[in-house]
N, C-alpha and C positions, 0 to 999 in steps of 0.2 A: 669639319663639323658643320652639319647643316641644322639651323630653325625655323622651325615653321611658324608662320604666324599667320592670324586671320586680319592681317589689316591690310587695307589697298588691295586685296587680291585683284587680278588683271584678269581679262573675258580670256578666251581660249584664242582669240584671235591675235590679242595682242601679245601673248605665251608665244603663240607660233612665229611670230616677228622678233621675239627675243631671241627665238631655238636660230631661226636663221640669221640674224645677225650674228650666232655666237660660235655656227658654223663657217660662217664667212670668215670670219675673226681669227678661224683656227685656220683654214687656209692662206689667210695673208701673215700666220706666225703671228699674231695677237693673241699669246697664249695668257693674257693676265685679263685681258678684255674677254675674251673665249669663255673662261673660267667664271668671272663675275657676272657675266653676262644668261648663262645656262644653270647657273646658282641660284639667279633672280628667279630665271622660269620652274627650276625644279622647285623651289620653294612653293609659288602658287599654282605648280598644277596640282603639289599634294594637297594645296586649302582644297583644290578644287574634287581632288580625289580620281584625276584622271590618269586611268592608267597608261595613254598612250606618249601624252605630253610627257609622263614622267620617265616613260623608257628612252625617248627623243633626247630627255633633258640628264640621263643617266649614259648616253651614249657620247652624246658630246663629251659631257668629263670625261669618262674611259678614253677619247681620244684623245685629249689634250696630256691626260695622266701618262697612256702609255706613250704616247714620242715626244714627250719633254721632261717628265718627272719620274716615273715608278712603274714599270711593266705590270708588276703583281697589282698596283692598286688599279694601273688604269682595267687589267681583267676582273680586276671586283668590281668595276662600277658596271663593265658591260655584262656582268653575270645578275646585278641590279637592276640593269636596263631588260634582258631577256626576261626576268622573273614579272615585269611589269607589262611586256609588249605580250609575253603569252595569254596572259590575261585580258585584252584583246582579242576582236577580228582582224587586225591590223598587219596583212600579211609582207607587206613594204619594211617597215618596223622589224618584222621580225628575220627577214632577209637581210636588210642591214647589220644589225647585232651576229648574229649566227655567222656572219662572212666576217665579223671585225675578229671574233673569238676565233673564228681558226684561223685568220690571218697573224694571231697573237703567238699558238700556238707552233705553223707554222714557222714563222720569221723571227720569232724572238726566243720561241722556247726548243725549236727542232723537234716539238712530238709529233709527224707527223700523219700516225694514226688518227691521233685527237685532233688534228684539222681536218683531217680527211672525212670525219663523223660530223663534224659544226658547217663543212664547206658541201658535205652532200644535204644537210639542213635548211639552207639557204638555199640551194640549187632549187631545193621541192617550193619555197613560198615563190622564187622569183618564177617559177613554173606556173605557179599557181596564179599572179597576175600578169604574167603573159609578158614580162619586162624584157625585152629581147637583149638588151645592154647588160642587165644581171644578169642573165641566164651566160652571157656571153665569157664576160670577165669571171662567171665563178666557176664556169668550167676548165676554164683556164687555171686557176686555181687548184682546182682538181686536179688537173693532170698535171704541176709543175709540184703536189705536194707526192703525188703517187713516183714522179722520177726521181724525186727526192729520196725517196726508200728502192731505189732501183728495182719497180717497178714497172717498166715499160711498157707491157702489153696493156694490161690496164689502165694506165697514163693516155695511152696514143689514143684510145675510142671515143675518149673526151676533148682531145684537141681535134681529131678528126670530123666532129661531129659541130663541132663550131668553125669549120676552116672556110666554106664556105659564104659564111655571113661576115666573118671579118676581111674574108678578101673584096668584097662588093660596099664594106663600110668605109667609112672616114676617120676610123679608131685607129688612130695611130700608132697610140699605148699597146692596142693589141696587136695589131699587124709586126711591130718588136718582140711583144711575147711570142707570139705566134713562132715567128721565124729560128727565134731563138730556142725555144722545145722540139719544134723541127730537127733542128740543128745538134741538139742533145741527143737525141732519138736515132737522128741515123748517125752519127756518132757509137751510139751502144751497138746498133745494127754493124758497123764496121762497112759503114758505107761512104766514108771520104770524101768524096766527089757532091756529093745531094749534103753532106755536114757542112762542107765549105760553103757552098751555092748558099743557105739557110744563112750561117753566120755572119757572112758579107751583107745579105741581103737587110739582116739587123742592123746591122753596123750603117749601112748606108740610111737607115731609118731615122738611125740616131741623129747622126749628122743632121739630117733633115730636121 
């Protein structure tokens, strides 16, 4: 249960120090900090009536809800957060949200239609500001949600099409995935030899 009130509201500035503190919070597992923290903000960016800060402040809960508390609740906050980021030019925002919902979808719920519509969503804003890191990791997404429904040929166009930027990057996250849908892929191809080669090469990532 959230109140809004109109006293002490905070500049936007100081909102956004909240939003990222309350981000941090959730990455170091401060999910009680996280939580109070993104509470405070959502409260005064509604004094404020802004719609980005509230989708910012509606995303972090949905994350903190879906991987500690309530998958369903944490997807209602980020179907809160998108309803507030569309309202907006804030195409950052809206690539965030859209990847967290079909990652919800994907990974917690197996529909992976319905990720595949929210992760090709996201694919078009991180497009749209040129974010070569989103475009990276949500194509990746895309084609580990298309292998998912054995899918392949459409799966492979999307890792194929980032293979080159992650083998010249330092993304190590993705250089595993990478390897690893590879690995998948000629695997379904009944191709042994190029499966193993892929899988090792994960494996050794990991280790790493």
């Amino acid at each position: 249960q959230f109140s809004f009130s109109q006293e002490q509201v905070r500049s936007k500035k100081e909102i956004e120090k909240l939003l990222a503190d309350a981000g941090n919070a959730f990455f170091n597992l401060e999910v009680d900090k996280s939580l109070k923290l993104s509470k405070i903000a959502l409260n005064d960016a509604h004094s404020l009536k802004d719609n980005a800060l509230m989708a910012k402040a509606y995303n972090i809960i949905g994350l903190n809800f879906e991987e500690f508390y309530d998958v369903d609740k944490g997807l209602n906050y980020y179907n809160k957060a998108l309803y507030h980021a569309n309202l907006t030019d804030n195409d950052s925002i809206k690539d965030w949200v859209n990847n967290n919902i079909g990652s919800v979808y994907s990974y917690r719920k197996n529909d992976f239609k319905k990720s595949i519509e929210y992760y090709k969503k996201a694919l078009y804003y991180s497009e749209q500001i040129k974010d070569s890191i989103e475009i990276m990791y949500t194509r990746l997404n895309i084609c580990s949600a298309y292998f998912a429904t054995h899918n392949y040929n459409d799966g492979v166009k999307y890792l194929n099409s980032v293979k080159k930027f992650i083998v010249t990057s330092d993304q190590l996250e993705a250089k595993m995935s990478m390897c690893t849908l590879y690995g998948s892929y000629f695997s379904f191809k009944n191709d042994d030899q190029k499966a193993e080669a892929f899988f090792n090469e994960a494996i050794r990532l990991g280790k790493q």
